[in-house]
C-alpha positions as CSV (number, residue, x, y, z in Angstrom):
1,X,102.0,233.5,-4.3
2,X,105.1,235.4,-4.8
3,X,107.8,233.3,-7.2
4,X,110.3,233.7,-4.1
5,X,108.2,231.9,-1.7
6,X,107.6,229.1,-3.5
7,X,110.9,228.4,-4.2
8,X,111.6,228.8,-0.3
9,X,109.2,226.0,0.1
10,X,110.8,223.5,-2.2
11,X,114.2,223.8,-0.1
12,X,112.3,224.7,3.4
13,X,109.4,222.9,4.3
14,X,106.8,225.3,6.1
15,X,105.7,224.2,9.6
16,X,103.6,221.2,10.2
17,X,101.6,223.9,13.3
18,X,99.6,226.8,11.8
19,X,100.7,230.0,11.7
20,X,99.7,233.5,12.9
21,X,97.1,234.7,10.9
22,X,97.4,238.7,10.3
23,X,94.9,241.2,9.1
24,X,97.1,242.5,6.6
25,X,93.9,245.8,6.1
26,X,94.4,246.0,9.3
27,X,98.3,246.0,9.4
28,X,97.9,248.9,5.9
29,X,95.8,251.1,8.1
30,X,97.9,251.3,11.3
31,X,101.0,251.3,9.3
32,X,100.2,253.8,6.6
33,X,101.4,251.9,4.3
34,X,101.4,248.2,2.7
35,X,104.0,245.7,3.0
36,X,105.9,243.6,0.2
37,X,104.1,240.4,-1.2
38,X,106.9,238.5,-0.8
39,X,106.8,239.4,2.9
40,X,103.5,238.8,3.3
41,X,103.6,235.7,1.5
42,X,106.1,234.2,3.8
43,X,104.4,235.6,6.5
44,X,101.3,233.6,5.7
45,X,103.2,230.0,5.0
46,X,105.8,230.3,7.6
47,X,105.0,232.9,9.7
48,X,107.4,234.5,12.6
49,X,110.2,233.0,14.1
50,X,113.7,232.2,13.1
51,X,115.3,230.1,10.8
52,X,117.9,227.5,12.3
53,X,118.6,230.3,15.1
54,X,120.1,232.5,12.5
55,X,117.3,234.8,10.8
56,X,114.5,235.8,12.2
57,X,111.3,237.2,11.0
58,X,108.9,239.1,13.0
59,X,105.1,240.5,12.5
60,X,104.7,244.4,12.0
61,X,104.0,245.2,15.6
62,X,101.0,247.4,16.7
63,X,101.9,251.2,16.6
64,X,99.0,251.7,19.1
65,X,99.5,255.0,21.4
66,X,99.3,252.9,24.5
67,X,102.6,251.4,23.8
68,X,101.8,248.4,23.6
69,X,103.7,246.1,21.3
70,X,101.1,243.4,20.0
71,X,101.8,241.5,16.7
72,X,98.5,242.7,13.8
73,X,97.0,240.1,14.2
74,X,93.0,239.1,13.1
C-alpha cells in the first residue's frame, strides 16, 4: 500500500460499508493506460465519494462506444 494512503487512514478513518471493487485489468485495457498506485490505493480503502462535501473522488468511467458512462467495475 502506497505510504500516502496509509497515512490518510491514520487521520481519516475509511468507511465502516464496503467499497466498489474495480477490475483495475480491466480499467488498463479500456483506458490504455494504468493509473497511479496511490490512486488506486485509495480507491480500494475508501473508494468514491467526497470528502466532507469538499473533494471528491470518482472511478475511471467506462469509455465504451455506446456512451454509456458506467464506473470499471468487476
Amino acid at each position: 500500500m502506497h505510504s500516502a494512503v496509509r497515512e490518510l487512514q491514520r487521520l481519516l478513518p475509511p468507511p465502516s460499508a464496503g467499497v466498489e471493487v474495480l477490475s483495475w485489468g480491466e480499467v488498463r485495457a479500456e483506458w490504455g493506460t494504468g493509473f497511479p498506485r496511490d490512486y488506486r490505493d485509495f480507491m480500494e480503502v475508501y473508494g468514491r465519494g467526497s470528502i466532507d462535501n469538499l473533494i471528491v473522488v470518482a472511478t475511471p468511467e467506462s469509455r465504451s462506444a455506446s456512451g454509456a458512462c458506467s464506473p470499471c467495475a468487476g
